[in-house]
N, C-alpha and C positions, 0 to 999 in steps of 0.2 A: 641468579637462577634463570632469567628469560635470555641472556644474555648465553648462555651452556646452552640452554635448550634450539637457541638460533642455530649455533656453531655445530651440535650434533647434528638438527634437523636440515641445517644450509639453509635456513630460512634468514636471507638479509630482513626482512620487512621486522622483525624480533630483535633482531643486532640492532637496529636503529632506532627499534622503540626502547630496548634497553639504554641505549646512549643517550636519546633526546629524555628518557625519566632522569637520569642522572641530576640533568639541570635541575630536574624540578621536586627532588628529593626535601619533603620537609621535617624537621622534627618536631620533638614532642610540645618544641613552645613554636611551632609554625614558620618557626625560619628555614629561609632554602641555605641548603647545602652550600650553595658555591655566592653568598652572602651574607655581609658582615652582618650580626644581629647587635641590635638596641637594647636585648630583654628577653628574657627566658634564658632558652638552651640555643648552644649553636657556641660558635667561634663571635668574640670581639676585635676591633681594629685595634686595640691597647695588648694581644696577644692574650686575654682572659679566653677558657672556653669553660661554659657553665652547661649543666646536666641536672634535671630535675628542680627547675627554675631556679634555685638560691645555693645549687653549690658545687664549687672549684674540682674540676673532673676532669682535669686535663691529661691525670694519667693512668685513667681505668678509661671512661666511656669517651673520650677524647681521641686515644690508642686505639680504641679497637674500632671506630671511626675512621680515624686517618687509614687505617690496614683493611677495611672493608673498601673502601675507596682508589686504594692504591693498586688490589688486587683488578678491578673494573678497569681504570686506566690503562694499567700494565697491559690487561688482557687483547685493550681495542687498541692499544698505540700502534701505528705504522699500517693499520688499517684505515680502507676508506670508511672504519665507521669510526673510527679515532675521535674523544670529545672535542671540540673545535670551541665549547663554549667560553670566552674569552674571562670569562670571571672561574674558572676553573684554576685561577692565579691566587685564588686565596686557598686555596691546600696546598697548592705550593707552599704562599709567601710563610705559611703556618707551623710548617718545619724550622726555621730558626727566628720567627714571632713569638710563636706557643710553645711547641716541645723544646729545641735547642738549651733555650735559659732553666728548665725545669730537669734536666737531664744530667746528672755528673757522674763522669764516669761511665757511664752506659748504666745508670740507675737511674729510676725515676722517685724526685723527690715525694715524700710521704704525704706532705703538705698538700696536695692535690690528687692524692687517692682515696680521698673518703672514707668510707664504709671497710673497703677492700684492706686497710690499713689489719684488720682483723682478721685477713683469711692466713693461714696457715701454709695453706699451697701458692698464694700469692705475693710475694714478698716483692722490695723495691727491686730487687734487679731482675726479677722474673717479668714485671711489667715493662721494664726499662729495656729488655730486652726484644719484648715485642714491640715496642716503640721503634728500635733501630731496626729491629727488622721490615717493619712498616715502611723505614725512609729507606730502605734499602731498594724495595719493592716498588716503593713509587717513584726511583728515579729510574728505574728500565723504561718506565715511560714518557720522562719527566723531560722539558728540552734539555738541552746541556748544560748551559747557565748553571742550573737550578743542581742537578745530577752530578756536575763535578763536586763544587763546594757540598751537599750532601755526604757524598762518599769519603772528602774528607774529614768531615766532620767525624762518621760512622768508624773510622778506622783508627781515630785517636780515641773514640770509647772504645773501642775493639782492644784494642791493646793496651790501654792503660786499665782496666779493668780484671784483675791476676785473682780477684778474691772469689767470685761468683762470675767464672769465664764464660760469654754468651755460646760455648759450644756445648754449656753442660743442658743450655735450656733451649736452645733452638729445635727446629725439624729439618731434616735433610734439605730442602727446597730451601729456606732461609742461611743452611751453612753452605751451600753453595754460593750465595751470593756475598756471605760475607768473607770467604775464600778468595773469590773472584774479586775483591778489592784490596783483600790485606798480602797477595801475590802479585799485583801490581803496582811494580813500583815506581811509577809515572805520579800515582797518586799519596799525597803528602799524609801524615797522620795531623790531623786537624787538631788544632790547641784545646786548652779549654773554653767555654766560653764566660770572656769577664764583662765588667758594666753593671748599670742597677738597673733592676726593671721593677717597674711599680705597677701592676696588674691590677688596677683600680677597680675594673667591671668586674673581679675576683674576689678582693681584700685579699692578694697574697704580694708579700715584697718579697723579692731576690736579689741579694749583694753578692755577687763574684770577682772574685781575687785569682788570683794565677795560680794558687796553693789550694785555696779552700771556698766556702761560701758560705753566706747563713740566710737562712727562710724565713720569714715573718708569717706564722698562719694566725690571720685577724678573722672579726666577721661584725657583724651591725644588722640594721632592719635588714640591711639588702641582701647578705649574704649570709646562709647559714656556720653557726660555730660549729654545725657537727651534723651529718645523716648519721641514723639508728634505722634497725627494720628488720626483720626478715631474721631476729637472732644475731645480729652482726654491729658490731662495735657496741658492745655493751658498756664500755666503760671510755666512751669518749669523748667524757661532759669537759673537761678543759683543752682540749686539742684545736681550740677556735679563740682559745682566750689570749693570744699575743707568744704562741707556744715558739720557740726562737730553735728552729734545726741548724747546730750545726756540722758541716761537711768537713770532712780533712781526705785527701787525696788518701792518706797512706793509712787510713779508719774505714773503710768503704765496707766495714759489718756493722756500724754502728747499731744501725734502724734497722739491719735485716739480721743479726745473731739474736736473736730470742729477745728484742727487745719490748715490744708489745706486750706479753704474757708475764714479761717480771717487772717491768718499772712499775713504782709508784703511779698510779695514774691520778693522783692528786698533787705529785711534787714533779709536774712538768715546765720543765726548763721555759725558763723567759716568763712562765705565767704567776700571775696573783690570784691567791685563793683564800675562799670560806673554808674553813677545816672540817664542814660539817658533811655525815655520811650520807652518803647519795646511793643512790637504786638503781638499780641495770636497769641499760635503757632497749627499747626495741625487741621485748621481749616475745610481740605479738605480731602476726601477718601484715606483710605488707612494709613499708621503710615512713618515718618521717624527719624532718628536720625539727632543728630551735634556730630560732634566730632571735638572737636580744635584740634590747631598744635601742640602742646605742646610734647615735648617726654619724660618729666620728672613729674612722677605719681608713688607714692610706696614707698618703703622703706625696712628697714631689721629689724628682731627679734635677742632680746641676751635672751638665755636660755628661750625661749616661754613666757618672762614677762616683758622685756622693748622692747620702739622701735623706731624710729628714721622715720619718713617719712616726704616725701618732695613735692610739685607740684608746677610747672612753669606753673604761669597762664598766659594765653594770650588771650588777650580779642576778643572777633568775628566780621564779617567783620561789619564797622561802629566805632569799639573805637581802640582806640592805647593803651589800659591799658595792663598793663605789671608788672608784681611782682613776687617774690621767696617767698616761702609758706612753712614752716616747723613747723611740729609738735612733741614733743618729749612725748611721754606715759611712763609715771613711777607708784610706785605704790600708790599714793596717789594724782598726779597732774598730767595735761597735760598742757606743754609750750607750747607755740603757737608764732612763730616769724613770720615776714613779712617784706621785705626789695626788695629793686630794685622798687619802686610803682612809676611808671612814666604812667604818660599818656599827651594828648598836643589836647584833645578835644574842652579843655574850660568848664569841665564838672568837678562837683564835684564827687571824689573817697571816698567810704568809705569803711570800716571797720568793723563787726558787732561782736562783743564781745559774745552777747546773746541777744536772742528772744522770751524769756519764756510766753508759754502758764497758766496763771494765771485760767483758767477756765471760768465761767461764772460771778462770783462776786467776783474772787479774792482778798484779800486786801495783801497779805503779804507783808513784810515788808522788804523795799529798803534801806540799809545802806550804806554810804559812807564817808570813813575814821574817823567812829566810831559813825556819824550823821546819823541819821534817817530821811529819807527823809519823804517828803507829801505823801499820798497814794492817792490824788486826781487823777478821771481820768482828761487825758490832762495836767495834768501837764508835763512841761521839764526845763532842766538845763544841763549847761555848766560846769564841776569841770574844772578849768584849772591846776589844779596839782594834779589828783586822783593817791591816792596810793594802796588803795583798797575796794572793795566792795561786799557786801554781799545781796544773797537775800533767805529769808525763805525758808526752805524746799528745796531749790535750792542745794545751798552750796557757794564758797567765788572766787573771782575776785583780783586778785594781778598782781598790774603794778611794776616794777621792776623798771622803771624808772617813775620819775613822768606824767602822761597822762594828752591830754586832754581829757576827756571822755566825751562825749554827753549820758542823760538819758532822760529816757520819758514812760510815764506812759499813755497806751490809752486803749479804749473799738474800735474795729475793728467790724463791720457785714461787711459776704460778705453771698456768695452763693455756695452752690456746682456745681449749674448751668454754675455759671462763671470760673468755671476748668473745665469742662465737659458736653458736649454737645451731646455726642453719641448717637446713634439713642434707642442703648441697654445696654449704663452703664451710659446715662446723669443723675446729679442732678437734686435735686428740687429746685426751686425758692424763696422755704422759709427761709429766712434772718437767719440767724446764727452770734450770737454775742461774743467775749469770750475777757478777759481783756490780757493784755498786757504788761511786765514791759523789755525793748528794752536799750541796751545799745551797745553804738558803738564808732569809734574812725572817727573822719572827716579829712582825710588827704588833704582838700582845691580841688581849682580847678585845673586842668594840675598839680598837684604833680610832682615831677624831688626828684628821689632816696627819695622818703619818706621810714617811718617802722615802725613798732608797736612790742609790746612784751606784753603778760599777759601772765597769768597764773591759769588755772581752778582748783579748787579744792572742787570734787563734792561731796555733803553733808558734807562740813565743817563749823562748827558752825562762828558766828560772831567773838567771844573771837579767837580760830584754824587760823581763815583769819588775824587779825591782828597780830597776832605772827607769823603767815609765812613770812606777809610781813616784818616786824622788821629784823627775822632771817636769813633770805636767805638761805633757805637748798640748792636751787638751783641757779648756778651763771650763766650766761652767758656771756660765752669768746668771743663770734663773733655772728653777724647778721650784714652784707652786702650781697651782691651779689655774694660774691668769697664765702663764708664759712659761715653758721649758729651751734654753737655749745654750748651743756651746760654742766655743771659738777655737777655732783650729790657727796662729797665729803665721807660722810658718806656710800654710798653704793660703792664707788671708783669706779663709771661712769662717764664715759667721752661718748658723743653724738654726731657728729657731720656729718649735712648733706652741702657736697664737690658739687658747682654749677660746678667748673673749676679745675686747679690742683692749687694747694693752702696749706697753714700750719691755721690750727688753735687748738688751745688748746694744742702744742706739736705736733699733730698730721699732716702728710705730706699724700696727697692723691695725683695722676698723672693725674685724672680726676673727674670727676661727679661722687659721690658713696656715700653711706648711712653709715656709720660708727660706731660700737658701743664697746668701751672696759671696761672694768672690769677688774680691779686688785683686789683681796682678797686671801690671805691665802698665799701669794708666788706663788700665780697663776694666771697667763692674757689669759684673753678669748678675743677671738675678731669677730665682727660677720660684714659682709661685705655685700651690693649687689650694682648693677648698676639702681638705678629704669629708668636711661634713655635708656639701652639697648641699647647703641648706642656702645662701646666697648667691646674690644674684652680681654683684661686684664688691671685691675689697680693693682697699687703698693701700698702700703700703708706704709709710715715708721712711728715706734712708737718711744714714746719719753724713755722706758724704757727697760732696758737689761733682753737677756734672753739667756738664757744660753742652755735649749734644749726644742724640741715640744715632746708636751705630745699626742695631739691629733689633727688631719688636717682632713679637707675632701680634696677628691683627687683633686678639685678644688686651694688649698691654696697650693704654697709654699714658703717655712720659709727659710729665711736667718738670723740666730742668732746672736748675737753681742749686742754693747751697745746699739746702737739705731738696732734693729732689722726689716727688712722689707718681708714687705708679699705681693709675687708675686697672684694674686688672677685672676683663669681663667673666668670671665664673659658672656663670647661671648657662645649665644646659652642657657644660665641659665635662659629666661624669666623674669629676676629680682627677683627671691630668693636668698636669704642667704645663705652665705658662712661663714662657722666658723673654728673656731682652738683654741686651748689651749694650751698654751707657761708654761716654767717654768724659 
């Protein structure tokens, strides 16, 4: 606004006080704008951006940040009142730190919209849209560096994006600019973007594959499971609890065809639950959060494409549920273990496998251990020894050991009304229908050390799912409460997330730690972090000789020998990754 008010009035001495406040722009938890923050709100160096001190907001109040920001840039660029301020490189660097990985398709994942996950008018690709619009906007001022790779970025959401077209949601000024790049054909249509990012200052994980991706939304003291307030996310007491999104390039309605208002919001994917009835949350003025107790959330990256993460769920006040949560991302699967599942409510704990949004008349097709189930709605059943299963367009489900797996086939109406009641983001009343194809695993009532094991493998054909399960590319050497670990043999990974100090798979850890090694070529990489932050260094001994370090961060050190061990500094590292490369 001072900034208009210069430019109408020609008052430079406004143009520069506009520019020079820029710098010194802070928010609500006192971080400046064009500085990386420790705590609160603001942008992290790990690409986390937090909002309302404890949670993951990178694609509501993050977006309309970056787009408030970009329009000020855009406005002074190539004038002498241009920001000049040299840390103005972190909203840059923040376009493919922060947004880029969170972005598929030109949608913005749900996992970091909060609250807004409930609005009605707000869906992922209406935010996802203003996101690209935003990087659109800040590369008319952006150097070039920054402003090519951008554009191409922007133009392969542009056009791989046919479901929710960003011309149906833009404003004139925004489709100009994404015209002005998708008719240039100097500039490339940009990939997707693959690699793991472990958003630690967040609790959110990101696995990207060239087809697909899946989301880890975690939370602990640090970070909340869930905002409520204001009427808005009434029913989003498990959306923090280990909830596992995932994407398929050629599903891009999933999370935004009326999913909200009809799933189950007890039987969400990836999570374990108390089966007991809960109470709309946020009923009254004003927003709050929950954050459980839990201090183990996160995990570590080896070479920006496998990952190991882990969350100690604890259930809220009312249940004694209690379980160890680990997930291993590789490049064609995600294992999924669960072990320690005790609770003593008298209350049935489950499990939920998947919760696929089928659409409005869904039929595809439910296969289990090579049987084709019924497509009727309301249909269900019991496999009492499922080894795998497959569903259309989806891709394939492998139990490792024989499951019981409960399936069930329904048509759900709810309302947006009943997530959302705001005075100025409530739903409408009119009933929303979409089918349903649910699978879960039932670990009884009061469970004592129950556990589950499957195995995702998204968009893999029927024929792919059975020959994994047959094959075992991946094995599993532990899932209890000390150790959860897997062995990948053909890529000569070893995985394993450390609850206590403990050996599994060869491996010796002194505490709690997220683990990942690799042997190829004569050479052992090892990638290390604490997601519990609770120590100050772990030890790691490996089960193979090495003879000297190739390469350490100044965090690791290496004591070489047969069994060679790595003193690893943690304390103060916010649970990122720590590597080295042994010979």
């Amino acid at each position: 606004m001072v900034a208009l008010r210069g430019l109408l009035g020609q008052d430079a001495a406004k143009l520069a006080s506009a520019r020079d406040a820029l710098s010194d722009v802070r928010d609500s938890g006192r971080n400046s704008l064009f500085r990386y923050t420790g705590s609160g709100d603001g942008f992290y160096e790990d690409g986390s951006f937090v909002q309302h001190d404890v949670v993951a907001y990178t694609g509501t109040y993050g977006t309309v940040l970056l787009g408030g920001t970009a329009y000020l840039l855009s406005l002074l660029a190539g004038s002498e009142w241009a920001v000049a301020d040299p840390q103005v490189s972190v909203m840059y660097e923040a376009v493919e730190r922060t947004f880029s990985p969170v972005v598929f398709d030109g949608l913005m994942m749900d996992a970091v919209r909060g609250r807004a996950i409930s609005r009605e008018r707000a869906g992922d690709h209406r935010d996802g849209a203003a996101t690209v619009a935003a990087i659109l906007l800040l590369a008319t001022g952006a150097p070039t560096a920054y402003a090519d790779r951008w554009r191409a970025l922007a133009k392969g959401w542009l056009t791989r994006n046919r479901t929710t077209p960003f011309t149906a949601l833009a404003t004139l000024p925004q489709l100009a600019l994404a015209k002005a790049v998708l008719s240039d054909r100097s500039i490339p249509a940009g990939a997707r973007t693959t690699g793991h990012f472990v958003f630690a200052d967040m609790d959110r994980v990101v696995h990207r594959q060239p087809r697909w991706a899946c989301t880890l939304s975690l939370s602990s003291k640090r970070i909340s499971a869930y905002e409520a307030g204001n009427g808005e996310n009434l029913h989003g007491w498990y959306t923090g609890d280990g909830m596992t999104y995932l994407y398929d390039g050629d599903d891009l309605g999933q999370f935004n065809n009326g999913f909200w208002p009809t799933v189950d919001p007890y039987r969400l994917p990836g999570t374990t639950v108390d089966t007991r009835k809960r109470t709309d949350l946020g009923t009254g003025a004003g927003t709050s959060t929950y954050r459980p107790t839990n201090a183990v959330a996160g995990g570590a990256v080896l070479h920006d494409r496998y990952g190991a993460s882990a969350m100690e769920l604890i259930g809220p006040s009312g249940s004694t549920l209690r379980a160890r949560k680990s997930w291993f991302l590789l490049d064609n699967a995600v294992i999924a273990l669960g072990a320690g599942i005790t609770a003593s409510d008298g209350r049935t704990i489950e499990t939920v496998v998947e919760n696929r949004n089928l659409g409005t008349d869904g039929a595809q097709r439910l296969t289990v251990d090579g049987v084709r189930q019924p497509a009727d709605q309301g249909w269900t059943k019991e496999f009492g020894h499922a080894r795998w299963a497959h569903v259309d367009g989806v891709g394939g489900y492998v139990f490792p050991d024989p499951t019981a797996l409960q399936a069930l086939r329904e048509e759900r109406t709810g309302t947006w009304r009943a997530l959302n009641t705001g005075a100025d983001t409530g739903g409408s009343t009119d009933p929303v229908t979409r089918r349903y194809v649910t699978l879960w695993v039932d670990h009884g009532v009061s469970p004592t050390d129950a556990g589950y094991a499957y195995v995702l493998l998204p968009g893999a054909s029927a024929a792919a799912t059975a020959v994994w399960s047959q094959s075992r590319p991946v094995r599993i050497v532990a899932n209890d409460a000390t150790a959860q670990a897997v062995e990948v043999r053909r890529q000569g990974l070893t995985a394993v997330n450390f609850w206590a100090a403990a050996t599994a798979a060869g491996i010796t850890a002194s505490g709690p730690a997220s683990v990942l090694v690799q042997r190829r070529d004569e050479q052992l990489t090892v990638a290390v972090a604490d997601p519990s932050r609770t120590q100050t260094t772990v030890t790691v001994e490996l089960p193979f000789p090495v003879s000297r370090v190739v390469t350490a961060d100044p965090t690791v050190a290496v004591t070489p020998g047969r069994r060679p061990l790595l003193t690893v500094t943690v304390g103060g590292s916010r649970g990122h990754t720590h590597t080295a490369t042994l010979s």
